[in-house]
Backbone of each chain as ProteinMPNN parsed JSONL, in Angstrom:
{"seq_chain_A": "XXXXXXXXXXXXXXXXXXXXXXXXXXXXXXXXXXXXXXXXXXXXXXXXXXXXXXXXXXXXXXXX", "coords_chain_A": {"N_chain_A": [[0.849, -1.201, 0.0], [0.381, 2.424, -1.133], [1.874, 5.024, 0.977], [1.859, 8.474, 2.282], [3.332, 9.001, 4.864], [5.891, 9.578, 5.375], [6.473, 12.251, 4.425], [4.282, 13.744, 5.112], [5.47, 13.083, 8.025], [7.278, 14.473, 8.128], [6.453, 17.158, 8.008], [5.642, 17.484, 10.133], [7.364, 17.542, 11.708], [8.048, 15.538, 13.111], [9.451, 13.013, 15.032], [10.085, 9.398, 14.182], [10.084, 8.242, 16.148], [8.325, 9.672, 18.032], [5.768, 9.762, 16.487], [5.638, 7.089, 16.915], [5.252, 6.743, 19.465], [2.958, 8.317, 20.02], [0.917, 6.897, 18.795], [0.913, 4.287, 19.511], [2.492, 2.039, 18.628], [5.347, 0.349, 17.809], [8.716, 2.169, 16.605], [9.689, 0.72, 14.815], [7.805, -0.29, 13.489], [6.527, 1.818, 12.37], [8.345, 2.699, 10.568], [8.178, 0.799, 8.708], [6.06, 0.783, 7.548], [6.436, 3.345, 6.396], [8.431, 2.574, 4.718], [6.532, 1.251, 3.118], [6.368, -1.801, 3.522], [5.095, -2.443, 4.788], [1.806, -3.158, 5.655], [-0.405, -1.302, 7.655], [-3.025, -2.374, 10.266], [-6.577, -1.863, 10.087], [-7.239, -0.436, 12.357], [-4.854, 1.118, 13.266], [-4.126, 2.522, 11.193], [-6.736, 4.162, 11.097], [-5.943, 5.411, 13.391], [-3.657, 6.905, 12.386], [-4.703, 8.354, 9.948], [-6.174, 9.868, 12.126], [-4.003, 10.893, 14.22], [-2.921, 12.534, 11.895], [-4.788, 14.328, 11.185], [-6.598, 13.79, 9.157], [-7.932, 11.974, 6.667], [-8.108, 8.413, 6.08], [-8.19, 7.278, 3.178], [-6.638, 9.887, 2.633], [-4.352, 9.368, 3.395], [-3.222, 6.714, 2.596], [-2.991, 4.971, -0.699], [-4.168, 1.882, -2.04], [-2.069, -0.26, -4.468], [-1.519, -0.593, -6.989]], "CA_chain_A": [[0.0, 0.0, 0.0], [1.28, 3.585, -0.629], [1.661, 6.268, 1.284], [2.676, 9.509, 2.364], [3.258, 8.919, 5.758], [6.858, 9.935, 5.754], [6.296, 13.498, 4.15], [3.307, 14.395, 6.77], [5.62, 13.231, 9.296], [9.022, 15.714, 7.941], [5.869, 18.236, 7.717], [5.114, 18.087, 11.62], [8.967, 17.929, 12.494], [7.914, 14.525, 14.489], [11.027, 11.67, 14.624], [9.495, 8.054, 14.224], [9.745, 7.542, 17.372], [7.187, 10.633, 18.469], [4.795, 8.967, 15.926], [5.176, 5.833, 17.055], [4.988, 7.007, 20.564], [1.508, 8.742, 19.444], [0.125, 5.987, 17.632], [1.019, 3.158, 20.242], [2.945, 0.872, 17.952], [6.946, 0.762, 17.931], [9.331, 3.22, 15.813], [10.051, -0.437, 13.71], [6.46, -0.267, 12.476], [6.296, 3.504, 11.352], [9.671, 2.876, 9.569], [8.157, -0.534, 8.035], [4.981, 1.385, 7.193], [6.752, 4.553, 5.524], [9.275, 1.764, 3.875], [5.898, 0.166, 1.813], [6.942, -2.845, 3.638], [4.275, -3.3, 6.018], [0.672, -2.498, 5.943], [-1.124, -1.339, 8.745], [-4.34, -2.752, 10.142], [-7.72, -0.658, 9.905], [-7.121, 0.405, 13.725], [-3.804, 1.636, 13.232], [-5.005, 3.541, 9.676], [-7.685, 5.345, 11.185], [-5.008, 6.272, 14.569], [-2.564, 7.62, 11.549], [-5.307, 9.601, 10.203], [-6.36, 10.81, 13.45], [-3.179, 12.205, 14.223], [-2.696, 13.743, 10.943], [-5.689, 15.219, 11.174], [-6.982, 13.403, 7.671], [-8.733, 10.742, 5.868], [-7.69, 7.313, 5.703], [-7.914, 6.928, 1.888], [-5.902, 11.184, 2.022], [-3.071, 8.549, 3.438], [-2.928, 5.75, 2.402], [-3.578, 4.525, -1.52], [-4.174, 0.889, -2.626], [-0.915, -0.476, -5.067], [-1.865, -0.838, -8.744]], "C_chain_A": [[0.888, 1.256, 0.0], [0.957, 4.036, -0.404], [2.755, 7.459, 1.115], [2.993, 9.856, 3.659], [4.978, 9.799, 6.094], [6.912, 11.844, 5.268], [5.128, 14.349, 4.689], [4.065, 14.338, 7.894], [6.962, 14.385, 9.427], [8.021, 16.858, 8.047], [6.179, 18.751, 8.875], [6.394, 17.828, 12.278], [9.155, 16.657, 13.449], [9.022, 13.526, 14.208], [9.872, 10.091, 14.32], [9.345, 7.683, 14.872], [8.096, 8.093, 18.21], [6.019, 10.286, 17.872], [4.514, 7.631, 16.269], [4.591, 5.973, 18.465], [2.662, 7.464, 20.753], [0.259, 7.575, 19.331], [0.106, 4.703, 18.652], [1.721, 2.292, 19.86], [4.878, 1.211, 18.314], [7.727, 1.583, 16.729], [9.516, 1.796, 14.549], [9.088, 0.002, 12.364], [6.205, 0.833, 11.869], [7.496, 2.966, 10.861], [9.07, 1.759, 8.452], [7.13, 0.377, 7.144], [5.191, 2.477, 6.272], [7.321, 3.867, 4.263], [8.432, 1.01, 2.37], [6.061, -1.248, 1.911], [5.845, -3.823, 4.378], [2.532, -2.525, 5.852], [-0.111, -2.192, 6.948], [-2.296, -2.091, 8.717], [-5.429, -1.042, 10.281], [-7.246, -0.017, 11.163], [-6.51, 1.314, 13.712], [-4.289, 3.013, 12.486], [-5.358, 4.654, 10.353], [-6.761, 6.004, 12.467], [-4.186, 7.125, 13.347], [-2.943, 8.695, 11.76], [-5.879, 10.332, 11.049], [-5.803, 11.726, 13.496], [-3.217, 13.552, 13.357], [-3.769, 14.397, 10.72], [-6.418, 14.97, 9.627], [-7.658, 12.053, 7.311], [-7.954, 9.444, 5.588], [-7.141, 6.96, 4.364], [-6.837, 8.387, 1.337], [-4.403, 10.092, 2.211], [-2.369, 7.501, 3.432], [-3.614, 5.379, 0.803], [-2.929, 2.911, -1.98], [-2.861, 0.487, -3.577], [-1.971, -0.87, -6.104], [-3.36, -0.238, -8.941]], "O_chain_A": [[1.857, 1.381, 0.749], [-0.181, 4.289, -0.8], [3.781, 7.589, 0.447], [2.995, 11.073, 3.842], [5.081, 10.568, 7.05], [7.52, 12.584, 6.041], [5.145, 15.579, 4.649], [3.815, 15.115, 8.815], [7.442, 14.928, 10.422], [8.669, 17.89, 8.223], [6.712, 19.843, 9.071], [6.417, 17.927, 13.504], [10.029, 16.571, 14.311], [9.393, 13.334, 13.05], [8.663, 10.318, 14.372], [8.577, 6.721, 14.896], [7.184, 7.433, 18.709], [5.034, 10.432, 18.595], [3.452, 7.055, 16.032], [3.53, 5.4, 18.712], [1.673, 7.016, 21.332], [-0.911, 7.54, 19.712], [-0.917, 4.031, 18.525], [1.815, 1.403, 20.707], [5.388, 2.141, 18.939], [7.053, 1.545, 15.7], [9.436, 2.111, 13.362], [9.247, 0.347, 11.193], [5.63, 0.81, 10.781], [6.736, 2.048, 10.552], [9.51, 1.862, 7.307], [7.488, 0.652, 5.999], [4.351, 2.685, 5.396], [7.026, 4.194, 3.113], [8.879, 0.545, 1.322], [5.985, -1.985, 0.928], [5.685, -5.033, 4.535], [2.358, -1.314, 5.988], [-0.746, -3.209, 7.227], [-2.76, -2.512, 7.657], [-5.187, 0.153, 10.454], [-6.789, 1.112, 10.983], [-7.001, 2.404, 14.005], [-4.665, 4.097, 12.934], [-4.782, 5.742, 10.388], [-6.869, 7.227, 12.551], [-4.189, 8.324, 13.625], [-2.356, 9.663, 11.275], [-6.125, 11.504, 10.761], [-6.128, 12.88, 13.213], [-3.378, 14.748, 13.601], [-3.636, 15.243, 9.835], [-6.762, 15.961, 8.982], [-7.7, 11.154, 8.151], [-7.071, 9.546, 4.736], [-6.018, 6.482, 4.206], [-6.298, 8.384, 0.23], [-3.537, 10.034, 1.337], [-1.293, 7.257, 3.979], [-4.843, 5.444, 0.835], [-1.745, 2.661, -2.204], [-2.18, 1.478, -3.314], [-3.072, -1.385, -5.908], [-3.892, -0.258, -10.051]]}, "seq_chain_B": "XXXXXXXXXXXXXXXXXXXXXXXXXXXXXXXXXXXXXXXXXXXXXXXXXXXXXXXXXXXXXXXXXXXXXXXXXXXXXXXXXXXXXXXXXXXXXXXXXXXXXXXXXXXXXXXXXXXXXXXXXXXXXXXXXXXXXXXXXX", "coords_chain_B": {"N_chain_B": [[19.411, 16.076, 12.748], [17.219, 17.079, 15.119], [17.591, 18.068, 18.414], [15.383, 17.0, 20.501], [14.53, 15.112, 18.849], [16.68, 13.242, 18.449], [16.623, 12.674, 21.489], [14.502, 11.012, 21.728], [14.852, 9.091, 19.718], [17.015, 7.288, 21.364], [16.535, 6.698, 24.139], [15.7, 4.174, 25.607], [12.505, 3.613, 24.945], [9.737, 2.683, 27.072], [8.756, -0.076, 26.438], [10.652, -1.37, 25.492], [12.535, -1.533, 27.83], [10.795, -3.326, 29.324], [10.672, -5.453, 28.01], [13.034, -6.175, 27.857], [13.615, -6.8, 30.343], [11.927, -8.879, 30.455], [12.694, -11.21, 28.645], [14.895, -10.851, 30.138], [14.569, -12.37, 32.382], [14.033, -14.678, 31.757], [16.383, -15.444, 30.408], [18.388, -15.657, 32.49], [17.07, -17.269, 33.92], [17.56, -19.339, 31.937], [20.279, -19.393, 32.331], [20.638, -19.96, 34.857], [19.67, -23.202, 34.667], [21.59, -24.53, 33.414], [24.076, -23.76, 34.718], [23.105, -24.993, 36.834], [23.17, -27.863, 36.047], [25.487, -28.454, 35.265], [26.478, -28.561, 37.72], [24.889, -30.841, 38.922], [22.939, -29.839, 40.226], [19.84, -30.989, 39.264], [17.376, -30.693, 39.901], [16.921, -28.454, 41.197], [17.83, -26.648, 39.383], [16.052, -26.531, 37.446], [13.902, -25.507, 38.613], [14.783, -22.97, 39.522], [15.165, -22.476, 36.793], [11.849, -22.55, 35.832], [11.171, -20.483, 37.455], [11.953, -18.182, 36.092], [11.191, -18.219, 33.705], [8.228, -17.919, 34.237], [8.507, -15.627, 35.85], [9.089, -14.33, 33.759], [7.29, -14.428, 32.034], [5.128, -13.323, 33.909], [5.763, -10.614, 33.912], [5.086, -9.98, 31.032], [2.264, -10.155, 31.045], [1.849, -8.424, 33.468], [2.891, -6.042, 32.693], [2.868, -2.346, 32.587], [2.475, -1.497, 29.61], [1.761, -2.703, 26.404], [4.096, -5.223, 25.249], [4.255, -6.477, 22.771], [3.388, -5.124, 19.351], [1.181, -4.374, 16.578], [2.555, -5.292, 14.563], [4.502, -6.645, 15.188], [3.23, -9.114, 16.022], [2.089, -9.912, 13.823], [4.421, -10.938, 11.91], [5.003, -12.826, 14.153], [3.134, -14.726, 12.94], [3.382, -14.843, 10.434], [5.931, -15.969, 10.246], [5.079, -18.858, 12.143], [3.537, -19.186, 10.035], [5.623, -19.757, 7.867], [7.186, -22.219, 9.199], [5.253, -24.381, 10.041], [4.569, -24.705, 6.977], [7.224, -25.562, 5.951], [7.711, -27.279, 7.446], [5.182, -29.29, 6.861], [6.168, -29.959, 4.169], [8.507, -31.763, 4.579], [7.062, -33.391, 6.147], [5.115, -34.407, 4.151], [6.581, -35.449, 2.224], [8.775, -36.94, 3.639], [7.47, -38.973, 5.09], [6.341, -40.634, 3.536], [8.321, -41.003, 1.748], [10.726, -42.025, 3.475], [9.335, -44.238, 3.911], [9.177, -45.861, 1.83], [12.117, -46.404, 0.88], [12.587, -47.595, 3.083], [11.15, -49.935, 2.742], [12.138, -51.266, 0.241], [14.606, -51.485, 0.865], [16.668, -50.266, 0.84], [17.579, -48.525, 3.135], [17.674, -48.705, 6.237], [15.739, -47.515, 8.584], [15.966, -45.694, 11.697], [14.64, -45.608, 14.727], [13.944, -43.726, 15.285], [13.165, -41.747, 13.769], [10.479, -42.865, 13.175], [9.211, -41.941, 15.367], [9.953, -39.174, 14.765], [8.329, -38.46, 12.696], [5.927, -39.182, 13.894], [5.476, -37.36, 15.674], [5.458, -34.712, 13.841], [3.08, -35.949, 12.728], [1.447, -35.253, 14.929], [1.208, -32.856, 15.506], [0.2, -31.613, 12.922], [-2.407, -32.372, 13.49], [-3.502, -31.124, 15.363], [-2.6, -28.395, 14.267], [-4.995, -28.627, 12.167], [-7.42, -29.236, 13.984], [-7.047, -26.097, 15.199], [-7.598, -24.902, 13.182], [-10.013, -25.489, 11.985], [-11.399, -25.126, 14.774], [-10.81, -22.017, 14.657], [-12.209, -21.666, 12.384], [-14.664, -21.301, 12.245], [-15.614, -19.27, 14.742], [-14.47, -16.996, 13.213]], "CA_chain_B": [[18.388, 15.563, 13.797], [17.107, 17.776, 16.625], [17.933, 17.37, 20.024], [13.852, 16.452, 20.693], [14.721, 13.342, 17.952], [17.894, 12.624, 19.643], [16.697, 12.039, 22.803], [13.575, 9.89, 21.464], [15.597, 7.701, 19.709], [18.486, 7.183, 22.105], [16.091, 7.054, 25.387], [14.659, 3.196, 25.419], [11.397, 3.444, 25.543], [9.251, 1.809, 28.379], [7.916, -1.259, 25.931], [11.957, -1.84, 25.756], [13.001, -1.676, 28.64], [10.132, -4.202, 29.777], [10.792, -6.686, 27.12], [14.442, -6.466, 28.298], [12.895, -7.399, 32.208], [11.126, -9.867, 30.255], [13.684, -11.498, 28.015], [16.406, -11.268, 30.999], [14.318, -12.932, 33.162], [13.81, -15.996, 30.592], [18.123, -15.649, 30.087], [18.665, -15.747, 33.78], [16.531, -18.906, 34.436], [18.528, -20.57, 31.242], [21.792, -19.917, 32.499], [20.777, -20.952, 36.165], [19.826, -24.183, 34.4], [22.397, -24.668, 33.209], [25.016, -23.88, 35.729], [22.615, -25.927, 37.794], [23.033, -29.237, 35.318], [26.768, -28.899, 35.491], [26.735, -29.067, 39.315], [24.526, -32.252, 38.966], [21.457, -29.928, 40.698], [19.202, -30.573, 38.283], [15.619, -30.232, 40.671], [17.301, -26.486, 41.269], [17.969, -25.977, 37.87], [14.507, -26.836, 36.33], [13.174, -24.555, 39.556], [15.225, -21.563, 38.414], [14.246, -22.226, 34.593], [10.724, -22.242, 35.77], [11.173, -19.252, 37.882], [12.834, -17.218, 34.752], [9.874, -18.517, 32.524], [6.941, -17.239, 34.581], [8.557, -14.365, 35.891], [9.031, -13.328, 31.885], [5.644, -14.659, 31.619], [4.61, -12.178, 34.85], [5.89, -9.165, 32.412], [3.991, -9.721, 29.658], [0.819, -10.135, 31.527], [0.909, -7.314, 33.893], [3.6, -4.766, 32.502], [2.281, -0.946, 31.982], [2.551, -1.321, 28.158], [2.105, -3.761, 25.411], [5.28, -5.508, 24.626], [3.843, -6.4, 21.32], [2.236, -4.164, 18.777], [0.798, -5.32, 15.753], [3.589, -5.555, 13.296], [5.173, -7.944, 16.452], [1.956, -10.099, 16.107], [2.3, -10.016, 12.014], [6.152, -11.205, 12.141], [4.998, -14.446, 14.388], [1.801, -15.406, 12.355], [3.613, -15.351, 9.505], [7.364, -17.278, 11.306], [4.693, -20.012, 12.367], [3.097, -20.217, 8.317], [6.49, -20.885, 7.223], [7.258, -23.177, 9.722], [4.379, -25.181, 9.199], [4.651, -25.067, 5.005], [8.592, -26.182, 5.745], [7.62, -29.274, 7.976], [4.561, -29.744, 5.73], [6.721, -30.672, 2.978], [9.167, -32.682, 5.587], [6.138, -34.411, 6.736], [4.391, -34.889, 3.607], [7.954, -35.962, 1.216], [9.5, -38.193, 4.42], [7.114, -40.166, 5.589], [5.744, -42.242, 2.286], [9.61, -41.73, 1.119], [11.121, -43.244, 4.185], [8.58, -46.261, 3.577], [9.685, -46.419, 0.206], [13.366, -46.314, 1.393], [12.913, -48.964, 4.006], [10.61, -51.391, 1.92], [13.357, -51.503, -0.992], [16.059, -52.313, 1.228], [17.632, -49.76, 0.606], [18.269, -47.8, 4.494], [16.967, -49.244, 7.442], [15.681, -46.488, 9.11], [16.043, -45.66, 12.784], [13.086, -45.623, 15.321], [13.678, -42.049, 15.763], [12.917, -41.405, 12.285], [9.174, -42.907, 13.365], [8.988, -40.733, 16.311], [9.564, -37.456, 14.311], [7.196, -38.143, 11.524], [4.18, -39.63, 14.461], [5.294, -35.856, 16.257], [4.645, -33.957, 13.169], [1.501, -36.077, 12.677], [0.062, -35.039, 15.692], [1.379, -31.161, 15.054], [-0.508, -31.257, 12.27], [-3.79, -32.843, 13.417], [-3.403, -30.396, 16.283], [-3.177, -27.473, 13.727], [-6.186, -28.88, 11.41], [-8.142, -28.771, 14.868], [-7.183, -25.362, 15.5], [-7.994, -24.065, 11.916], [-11.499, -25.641, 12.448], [-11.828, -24.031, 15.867], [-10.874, -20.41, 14.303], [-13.017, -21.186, 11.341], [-16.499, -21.35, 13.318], [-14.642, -18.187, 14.99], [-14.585, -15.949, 12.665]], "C_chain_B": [[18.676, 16.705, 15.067], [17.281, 17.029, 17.843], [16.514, 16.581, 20.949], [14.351, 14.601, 20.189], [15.352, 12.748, 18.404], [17.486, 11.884, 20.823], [15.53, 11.044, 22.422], [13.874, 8.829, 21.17], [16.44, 7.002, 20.282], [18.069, 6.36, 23.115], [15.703, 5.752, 25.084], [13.775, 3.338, 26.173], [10.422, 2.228, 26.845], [8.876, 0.196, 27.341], [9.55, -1.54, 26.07], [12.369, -2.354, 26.81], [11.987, -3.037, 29.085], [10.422, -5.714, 29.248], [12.216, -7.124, 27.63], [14.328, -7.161, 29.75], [12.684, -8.983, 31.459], [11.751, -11.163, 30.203], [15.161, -12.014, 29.019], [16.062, -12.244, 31.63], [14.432, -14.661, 32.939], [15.466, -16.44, 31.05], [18.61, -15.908, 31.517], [18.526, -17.149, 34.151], [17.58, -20.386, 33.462], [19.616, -20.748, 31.724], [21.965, -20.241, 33.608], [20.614, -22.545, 35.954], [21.061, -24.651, 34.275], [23.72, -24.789, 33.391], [24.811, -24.897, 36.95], [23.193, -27.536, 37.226], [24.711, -29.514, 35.546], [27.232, -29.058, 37.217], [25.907, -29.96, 40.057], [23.282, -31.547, 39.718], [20.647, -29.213, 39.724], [17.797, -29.961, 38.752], [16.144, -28.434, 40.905], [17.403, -26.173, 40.136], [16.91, -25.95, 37.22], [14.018, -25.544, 37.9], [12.977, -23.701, 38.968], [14.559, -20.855, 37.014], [12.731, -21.991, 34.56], [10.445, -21.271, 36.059], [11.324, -18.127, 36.472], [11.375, -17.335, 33.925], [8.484, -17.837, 33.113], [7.361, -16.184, 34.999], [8.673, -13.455, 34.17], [7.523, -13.585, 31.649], [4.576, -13.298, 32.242], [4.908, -11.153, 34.1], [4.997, -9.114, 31.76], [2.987, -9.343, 30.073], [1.005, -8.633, 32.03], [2.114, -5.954, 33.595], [2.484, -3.572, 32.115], [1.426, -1.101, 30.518], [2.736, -2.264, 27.518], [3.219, -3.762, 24.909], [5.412, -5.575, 23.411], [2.982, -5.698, 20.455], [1.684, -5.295, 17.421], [1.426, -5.87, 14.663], [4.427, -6.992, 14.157], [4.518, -9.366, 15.433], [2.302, -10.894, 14.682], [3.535, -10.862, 11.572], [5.713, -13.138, 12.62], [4.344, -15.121, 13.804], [2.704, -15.697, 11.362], [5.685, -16.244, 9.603], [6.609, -18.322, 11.113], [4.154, -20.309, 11.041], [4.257, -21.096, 7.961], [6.884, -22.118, 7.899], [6.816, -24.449, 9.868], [4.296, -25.553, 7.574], [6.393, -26.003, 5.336], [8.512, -27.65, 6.501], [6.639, -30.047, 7.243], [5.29, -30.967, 4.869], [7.733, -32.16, 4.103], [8.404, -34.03, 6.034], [5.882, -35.423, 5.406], [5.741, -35.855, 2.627], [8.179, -37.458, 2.043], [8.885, -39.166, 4.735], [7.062, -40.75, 4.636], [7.752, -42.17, 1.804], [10.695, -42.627, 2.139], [10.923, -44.355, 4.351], [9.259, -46.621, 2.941], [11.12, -46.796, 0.601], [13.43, -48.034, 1.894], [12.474, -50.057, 3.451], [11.539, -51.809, 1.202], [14.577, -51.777, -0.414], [17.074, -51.154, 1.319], [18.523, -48.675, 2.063], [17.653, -48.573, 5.416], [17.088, -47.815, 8.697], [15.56, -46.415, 10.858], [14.811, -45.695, 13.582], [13.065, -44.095, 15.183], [13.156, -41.465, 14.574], [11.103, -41.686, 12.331], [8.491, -41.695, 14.142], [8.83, -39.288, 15.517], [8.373, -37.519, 13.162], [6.093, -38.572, 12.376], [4.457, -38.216, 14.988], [4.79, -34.854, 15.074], [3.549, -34.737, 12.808], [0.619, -35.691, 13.84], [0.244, -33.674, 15.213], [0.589, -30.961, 14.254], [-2.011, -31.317, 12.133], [-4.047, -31.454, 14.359], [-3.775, -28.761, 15.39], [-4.591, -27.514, 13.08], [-6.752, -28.536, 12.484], [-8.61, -27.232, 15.14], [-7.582, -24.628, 14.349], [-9.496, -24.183, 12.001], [-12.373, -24.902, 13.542], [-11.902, -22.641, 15.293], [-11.559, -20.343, 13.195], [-14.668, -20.459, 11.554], [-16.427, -20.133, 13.999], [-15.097, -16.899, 14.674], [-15.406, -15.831, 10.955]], "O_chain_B": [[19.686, 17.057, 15.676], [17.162, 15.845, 18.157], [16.667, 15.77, 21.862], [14.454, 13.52, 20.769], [15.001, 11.671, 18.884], [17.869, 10.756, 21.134], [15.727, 9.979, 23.008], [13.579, 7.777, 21.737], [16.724, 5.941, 19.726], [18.75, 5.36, 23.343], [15.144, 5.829, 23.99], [13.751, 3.306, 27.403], [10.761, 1.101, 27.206], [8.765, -0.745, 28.126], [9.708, -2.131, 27.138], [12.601, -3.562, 26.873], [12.719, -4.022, 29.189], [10.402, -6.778, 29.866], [12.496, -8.312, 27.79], [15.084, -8.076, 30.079], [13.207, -10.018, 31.871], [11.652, -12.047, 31.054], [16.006, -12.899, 28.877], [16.865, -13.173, 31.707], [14.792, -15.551, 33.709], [15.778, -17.393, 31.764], [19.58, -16.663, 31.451], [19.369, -17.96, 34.533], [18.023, -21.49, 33.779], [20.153, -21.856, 31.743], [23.036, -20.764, 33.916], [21.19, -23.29, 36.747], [21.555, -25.243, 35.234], [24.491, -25.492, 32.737], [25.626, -25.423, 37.708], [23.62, -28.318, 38.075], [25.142, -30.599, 35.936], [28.223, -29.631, 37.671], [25.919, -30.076, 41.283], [22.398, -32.358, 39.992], [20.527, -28.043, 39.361], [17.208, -29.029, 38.204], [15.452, -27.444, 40.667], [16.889, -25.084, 39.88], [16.881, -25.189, 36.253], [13.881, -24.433, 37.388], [12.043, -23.328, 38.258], [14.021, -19.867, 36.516], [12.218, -21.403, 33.608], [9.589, -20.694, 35.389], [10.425, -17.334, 36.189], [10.664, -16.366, 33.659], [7.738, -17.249, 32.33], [6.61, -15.294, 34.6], [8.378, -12.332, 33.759], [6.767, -12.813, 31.059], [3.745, -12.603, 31.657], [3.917, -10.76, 33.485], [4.099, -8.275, 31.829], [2.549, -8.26, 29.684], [0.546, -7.693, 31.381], [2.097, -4.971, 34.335], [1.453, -3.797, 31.482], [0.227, -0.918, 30.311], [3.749, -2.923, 27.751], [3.65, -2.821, 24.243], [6.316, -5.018, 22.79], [1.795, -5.635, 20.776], [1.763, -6.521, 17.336], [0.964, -6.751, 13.938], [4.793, -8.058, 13.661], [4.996, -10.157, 14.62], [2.653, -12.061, 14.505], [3.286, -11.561, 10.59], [5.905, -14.181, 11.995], [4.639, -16.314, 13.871], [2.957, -16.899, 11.278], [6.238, -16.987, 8.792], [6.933, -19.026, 10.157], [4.18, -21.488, 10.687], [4.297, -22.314, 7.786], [6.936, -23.127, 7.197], [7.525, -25.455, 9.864], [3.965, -26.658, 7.144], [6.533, -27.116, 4.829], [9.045, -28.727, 6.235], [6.883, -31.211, 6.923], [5.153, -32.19, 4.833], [7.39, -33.341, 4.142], [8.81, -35.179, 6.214], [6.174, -36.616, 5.338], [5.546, -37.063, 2.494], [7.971, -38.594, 1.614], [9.432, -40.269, 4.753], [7.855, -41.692, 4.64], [8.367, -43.213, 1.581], [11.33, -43.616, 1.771], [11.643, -45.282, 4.722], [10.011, -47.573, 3.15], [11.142, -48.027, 0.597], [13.929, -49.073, 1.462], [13.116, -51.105, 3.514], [11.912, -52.942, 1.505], [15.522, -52.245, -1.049], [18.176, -51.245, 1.86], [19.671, -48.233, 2.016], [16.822, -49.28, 4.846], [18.022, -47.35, 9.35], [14.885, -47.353, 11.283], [13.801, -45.842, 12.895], [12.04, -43.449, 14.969], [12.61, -40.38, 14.767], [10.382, -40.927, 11.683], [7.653, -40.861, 13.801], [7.886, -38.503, 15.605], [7.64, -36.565, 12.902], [5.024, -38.43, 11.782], [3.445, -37.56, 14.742], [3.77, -34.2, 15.294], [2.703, -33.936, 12.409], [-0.61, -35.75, 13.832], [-0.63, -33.276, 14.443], [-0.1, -29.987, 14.557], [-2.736, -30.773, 11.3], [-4.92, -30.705, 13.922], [-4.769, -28.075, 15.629], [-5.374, -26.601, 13.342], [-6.87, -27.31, 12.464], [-9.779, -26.875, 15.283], [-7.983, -23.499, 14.633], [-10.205, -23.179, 12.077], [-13.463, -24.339, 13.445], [-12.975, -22.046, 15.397], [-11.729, -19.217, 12.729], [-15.372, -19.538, 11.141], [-17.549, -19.642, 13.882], [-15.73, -16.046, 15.296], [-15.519, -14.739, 10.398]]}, "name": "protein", "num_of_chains": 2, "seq": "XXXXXXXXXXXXXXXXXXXXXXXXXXXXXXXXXXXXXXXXXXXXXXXXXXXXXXXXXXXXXXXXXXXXXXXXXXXXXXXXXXXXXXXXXXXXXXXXXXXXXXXXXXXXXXXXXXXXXXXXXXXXXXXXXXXXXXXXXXXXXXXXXXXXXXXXXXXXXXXXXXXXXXXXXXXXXXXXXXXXXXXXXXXXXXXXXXXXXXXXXX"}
């Protein structure tokens, strides 16, 4: 799945860790998650867009 | 990197540090075994190892903070597929070819060679069970 998770998070100046801290998960999983490596589950998703203050589908799009 | 980032990444977080409680506690009990077995006390050494094992166990359960998140979770589900697909084949290849083997003369196979292929037959009845259980489930 791609996103844009890593250029919302250089927006808000936050490290991976401060997002992961946020979000509940470990700095691994935001790095796996920015990497295209790992997909979140729905829970996670909708915590992203929480934070970022946005829409699930504004941050995250489907592959092909 | 700012000095904010710095210290975030540097600082182990509390799920760390816990897992490290957790993890030591486990490593503690092995190497009291183990020091126990070479000084012939083995009833102290299995104690220890049990001690180490439920106190890492006591972590998990009642630490602050989940040790595991969901990428953790994701990591073992898919460890135990392959694990299962790699004895699969082990199972499914060895047993009828160790018959074949032993009927033809050609090895005479050990008992232990029974033993591991009746252990992965139960492993696997054991999983079928549990696939059935989580089918009805979910």
């Amino acid at each position: 799945m791609r996103n844009d998770l890593n250029d919302r998070r250089a927006a808000t100046g936050e490290s991976q860790a401060d997002l992961a801290a946020a979000v509940g998960v470990t700095r691994q999983t935001i790095n796996a998650i920015e990497r295209e490596r790992y997909d979140p589950s729905l829970e996670l998703a909708f915590a992203l867009a929480d934070h970022f203050d946005c829409r699930v589908k504004d941050l995250f799009e489907p592959d092909g | 990197m700012s000095e904010h980032t710095a210290s975030a990444t540097t600082r182990p977080s509390a799920r760390k540090r816990y897992k490290r409680i957790a993890y030591g506690l486990l490593g503690v009990g092995i190497l009291a075994l183990g020091i126990a077995i070479a000084l012939n006390r083995f009833v102290l050494g299995v104690a220890l190892y049990w001690a180490g094992g439920i106190g890492m166990g006591l972590v998990q359960r009642f630490s602050p903070v989940d040790l595991y998140d969901e990428r953790d979770t994701t990591i073992e589900r898919e460890a135990g597929n392959d694990t299962m697909t790699l004895f699969a084949y082990v199972f499914v290849l060895g047993a009828p070819g160790g018959l074949v083997l032993e009927e033809s003369a050609v090895v005479t196979l050990p008992g232990e060679f029974y033993g591991a292929m009746w252990t992965l037959f139960a492993v696997f009845v054991a999983y079928g069970a549990f696939v059935f259980y989580h089918k009805y489930r979910l």
